[in-house]
C-alpha positions as CSV (number, residue, x, y, z in Angstrom):
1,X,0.0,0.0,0.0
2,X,1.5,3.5,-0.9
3,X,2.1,5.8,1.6
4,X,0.0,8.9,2.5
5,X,-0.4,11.5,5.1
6,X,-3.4,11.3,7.1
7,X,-6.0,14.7,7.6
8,X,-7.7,13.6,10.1
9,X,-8.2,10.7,12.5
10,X,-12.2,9.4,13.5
11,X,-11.4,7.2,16.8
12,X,-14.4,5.1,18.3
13,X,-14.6,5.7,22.0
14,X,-16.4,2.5,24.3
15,X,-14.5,-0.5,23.8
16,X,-11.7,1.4,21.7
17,X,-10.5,3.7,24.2
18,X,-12.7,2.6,27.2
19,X,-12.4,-0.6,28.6
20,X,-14.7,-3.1,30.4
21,X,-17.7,-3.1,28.3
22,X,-17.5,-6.8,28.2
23,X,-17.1,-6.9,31.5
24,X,-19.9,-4.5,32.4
25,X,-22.2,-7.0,29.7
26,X,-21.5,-10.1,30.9
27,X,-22.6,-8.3,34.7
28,X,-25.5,-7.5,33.7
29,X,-26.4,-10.7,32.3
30,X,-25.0,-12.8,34.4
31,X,-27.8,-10.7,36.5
32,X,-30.4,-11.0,34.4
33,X,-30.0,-14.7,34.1
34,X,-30.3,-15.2,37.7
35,X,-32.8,-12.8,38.6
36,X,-35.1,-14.3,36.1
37,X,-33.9,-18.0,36.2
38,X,-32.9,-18.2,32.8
39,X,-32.1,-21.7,30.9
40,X,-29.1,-20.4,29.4
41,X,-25.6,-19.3,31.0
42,X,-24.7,-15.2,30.8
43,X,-22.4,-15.6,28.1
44,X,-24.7,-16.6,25.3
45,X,-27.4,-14.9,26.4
46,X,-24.9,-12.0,26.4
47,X,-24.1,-13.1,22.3
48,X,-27.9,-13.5,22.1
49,X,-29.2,-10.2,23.4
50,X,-26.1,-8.4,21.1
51,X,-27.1,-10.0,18.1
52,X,-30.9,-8.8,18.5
53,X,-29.4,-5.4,19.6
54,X,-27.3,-5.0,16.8
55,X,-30.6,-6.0,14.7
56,X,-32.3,-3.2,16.4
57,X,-30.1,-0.6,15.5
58,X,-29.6,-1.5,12.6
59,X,-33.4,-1.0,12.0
60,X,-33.7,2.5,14.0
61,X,-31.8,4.8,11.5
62,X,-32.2,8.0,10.0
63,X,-36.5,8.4,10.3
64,X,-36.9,5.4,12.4
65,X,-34.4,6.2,14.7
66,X,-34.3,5.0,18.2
67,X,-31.6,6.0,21.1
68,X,-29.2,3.7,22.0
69,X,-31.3,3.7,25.5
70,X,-34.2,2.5,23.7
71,X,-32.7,-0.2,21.4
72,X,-31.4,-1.4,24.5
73,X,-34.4,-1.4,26.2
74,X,-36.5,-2.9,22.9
75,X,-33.9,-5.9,22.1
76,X,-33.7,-7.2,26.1
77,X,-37.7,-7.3,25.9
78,X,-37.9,-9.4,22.8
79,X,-34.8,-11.6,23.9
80,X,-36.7,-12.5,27.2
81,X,-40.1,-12.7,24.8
82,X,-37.9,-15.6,23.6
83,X,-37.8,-17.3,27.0
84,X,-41.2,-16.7,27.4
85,X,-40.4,-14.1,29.9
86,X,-42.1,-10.3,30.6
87,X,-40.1,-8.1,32.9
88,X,-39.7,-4.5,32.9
89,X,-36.4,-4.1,31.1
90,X,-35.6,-0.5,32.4
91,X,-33.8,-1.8,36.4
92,X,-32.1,-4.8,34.2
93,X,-30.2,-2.6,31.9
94,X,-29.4,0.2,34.9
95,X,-26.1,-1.0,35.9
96,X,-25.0,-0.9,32.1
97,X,-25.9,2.6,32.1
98,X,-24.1,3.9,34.6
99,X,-21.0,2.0,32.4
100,X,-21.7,4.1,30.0
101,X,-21.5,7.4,31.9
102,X,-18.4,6.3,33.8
103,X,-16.7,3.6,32.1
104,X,-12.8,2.8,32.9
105,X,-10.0,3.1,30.2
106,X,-7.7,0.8,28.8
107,X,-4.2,1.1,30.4
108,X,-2.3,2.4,27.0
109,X,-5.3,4.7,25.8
110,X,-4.5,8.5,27.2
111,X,-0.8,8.3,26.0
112,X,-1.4,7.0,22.7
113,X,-4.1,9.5,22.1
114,X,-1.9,12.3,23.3
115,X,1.1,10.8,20.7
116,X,-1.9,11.2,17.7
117,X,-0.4,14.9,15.9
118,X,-3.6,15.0,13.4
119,X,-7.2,16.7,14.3
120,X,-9.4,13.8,15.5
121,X,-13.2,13.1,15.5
122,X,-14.5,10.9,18.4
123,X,-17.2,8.9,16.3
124,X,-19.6,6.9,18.5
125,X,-22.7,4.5,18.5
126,X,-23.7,6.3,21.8
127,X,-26.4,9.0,23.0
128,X,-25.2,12.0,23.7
129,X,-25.5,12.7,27.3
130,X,-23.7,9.8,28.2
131,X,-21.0,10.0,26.3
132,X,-20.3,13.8,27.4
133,X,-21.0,12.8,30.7
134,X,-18.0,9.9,29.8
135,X,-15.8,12.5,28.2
136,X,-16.1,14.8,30.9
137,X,-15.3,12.1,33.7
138,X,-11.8,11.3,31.8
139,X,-10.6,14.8,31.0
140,X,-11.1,14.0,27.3
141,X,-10.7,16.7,24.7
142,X,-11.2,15.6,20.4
143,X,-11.7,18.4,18.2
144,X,-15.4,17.3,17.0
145,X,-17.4,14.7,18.7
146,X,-20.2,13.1,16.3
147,X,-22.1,10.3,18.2
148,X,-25.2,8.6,16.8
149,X,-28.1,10.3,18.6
150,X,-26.6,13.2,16.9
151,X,-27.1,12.3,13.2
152,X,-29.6,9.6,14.2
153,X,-26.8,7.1,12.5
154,X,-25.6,4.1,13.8
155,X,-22.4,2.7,12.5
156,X,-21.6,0.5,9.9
157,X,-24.4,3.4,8.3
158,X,-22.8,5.8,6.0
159,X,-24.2,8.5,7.3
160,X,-22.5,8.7,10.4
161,X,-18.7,8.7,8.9
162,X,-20.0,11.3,5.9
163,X,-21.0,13.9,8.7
164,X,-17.8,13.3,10.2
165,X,-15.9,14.1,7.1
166,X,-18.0,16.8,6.6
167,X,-16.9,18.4,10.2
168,X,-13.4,17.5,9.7
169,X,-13.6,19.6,6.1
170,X,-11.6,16.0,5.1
171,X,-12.1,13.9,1.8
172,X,-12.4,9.8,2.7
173,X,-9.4,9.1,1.0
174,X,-7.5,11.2,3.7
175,X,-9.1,9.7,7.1
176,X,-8.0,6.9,8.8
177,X,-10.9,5.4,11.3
178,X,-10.4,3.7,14.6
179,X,-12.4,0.9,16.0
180,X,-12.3,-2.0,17.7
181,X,-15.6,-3.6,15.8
182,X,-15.1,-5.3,12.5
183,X,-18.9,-4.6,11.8
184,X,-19.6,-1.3,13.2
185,X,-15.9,0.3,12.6
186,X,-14.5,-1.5,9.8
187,X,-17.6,-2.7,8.0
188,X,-18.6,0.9,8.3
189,X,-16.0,3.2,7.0
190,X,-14.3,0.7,4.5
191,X,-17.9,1.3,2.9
192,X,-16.8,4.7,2.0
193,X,-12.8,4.5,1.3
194,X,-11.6,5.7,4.7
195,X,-8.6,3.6,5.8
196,X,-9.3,0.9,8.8
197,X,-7.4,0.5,11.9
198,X,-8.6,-2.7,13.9
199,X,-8.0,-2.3,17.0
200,X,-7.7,-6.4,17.7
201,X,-8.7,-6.5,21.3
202,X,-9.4,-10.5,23.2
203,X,-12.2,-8.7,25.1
204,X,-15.3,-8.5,22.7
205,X,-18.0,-9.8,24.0
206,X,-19.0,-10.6,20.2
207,X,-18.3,-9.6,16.7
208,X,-21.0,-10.0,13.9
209,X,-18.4,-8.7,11.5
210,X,-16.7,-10.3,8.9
211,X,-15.1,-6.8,7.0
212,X,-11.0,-7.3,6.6
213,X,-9.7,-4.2,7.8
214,X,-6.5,-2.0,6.4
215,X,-4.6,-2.5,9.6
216,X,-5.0,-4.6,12.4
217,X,-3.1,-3.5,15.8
218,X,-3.0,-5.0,19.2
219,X,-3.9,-2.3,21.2
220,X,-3.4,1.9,21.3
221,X,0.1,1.7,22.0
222,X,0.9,0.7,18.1
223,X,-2.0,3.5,16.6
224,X,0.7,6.5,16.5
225,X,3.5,4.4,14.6
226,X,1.2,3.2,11.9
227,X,-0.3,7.1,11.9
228,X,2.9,8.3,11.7
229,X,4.4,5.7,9.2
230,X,2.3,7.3,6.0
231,X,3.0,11.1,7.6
232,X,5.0,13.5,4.9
């Protein structure tokens, strides 16, 4: 591949650059299961409940759209419709919200974001507040923030990444995107020629993805030298 100098740099933030989103999942499952006696273990009932989420969103774009809150709410209700189970989903998914606002960070992310030297974009499948509220908590500053409530876009849609360009005043060909989903971040941008950085992590709870990304690192620590290999 031929070098070329970046413009800009779109970064996901839960999972990417926070950490313990599988952690927080598998919690709240693992509660849910027990609370409610559920034949299945929290694991794949935690695979489950993602793929019917990932269905939802999916299907709660652009005039349809839904918040993340409420595809949260709407695919835990039809997953325990499946068990022939009715509960309230609201108290189940509460201690996965307050992961959301406050969520921890994975050990490498604050230096390696502080080593990227090119304007970056924060984009997110997230709802506003609680991403700010996330932001705010870890002292984080990106020069645009575009999250999905915002464009009422979720990621792999188009739409999200071509409002990003268009607030980074940056053509596709010229933007490398961040991620550690195959279908949400690579599936995504690939879709509209911006360069993919797989960010390869062992702690998904699932991937529906099958997209082969540009570059495929370990963890934040290696971001800035593959940035910084097609600089000049």
């Amino acid at each position: 591949m031929a070098k070329r100098h970046f413009d800009a740099v779109f970064i996901d933030f839960f999972g990417t650059v926070a950490a313990g989103d599988r952690a927080a999942v598998e919690a709240t499952c693992r509660r849910i299961v027990d609370l409610l006696n559920l034949p299945i273990d929290a694991r794949a009932f935690a695979i489950h409940w993602g793929e019917v989420f990932f269905a939802t969103i999916e299907g709660s774009n652009h005039k349809g759209f839904r918040t993340l809150y409420e595809c949260e709410l709407i695919s835990l209700a039809a997953t325990l419709k499946e068990y022939d189970v009715e509960a309230d989903p609201a108290p189940l998914v509460a201690p996965l919200e307050r992961y959301w606002r406050c969520p921890g960070l994975h050990p490498e992310a604050e230096e390696a974001l502080r080593r990227i030297d090119l304007p970056t974009c924060c984009v997110s499948n997230a709802d506003r507040r609680p991403l700010e509220q996330a932001l705010e908590h870890h002292g984080f500053h990106f020069d645009e923030v575009i999250c999905s409530e915002d464009v009422r876009s979720y990621k792999p849609d188009p739409l999200i990444f071509e409002k990003a360009l268009e607030r980074m005043g940056a053509p596709a060909d010229r933007v490398a995107h961040v991620g550690d989903s195959l279908h949400s971040d690579v599936g995504g941008a690939s879709k509209l020629g911006i360069t993919t950085i797989w960010v390869c992590r062992d702690d998904r709870v699932h991937d529906i993805g099958k997209s082969k990304p540009d570059y495929m690192i370990r963890s934040l620590a290696e971001l800035p030298a593959v940035l910084n290999s097609h600089a000049g």
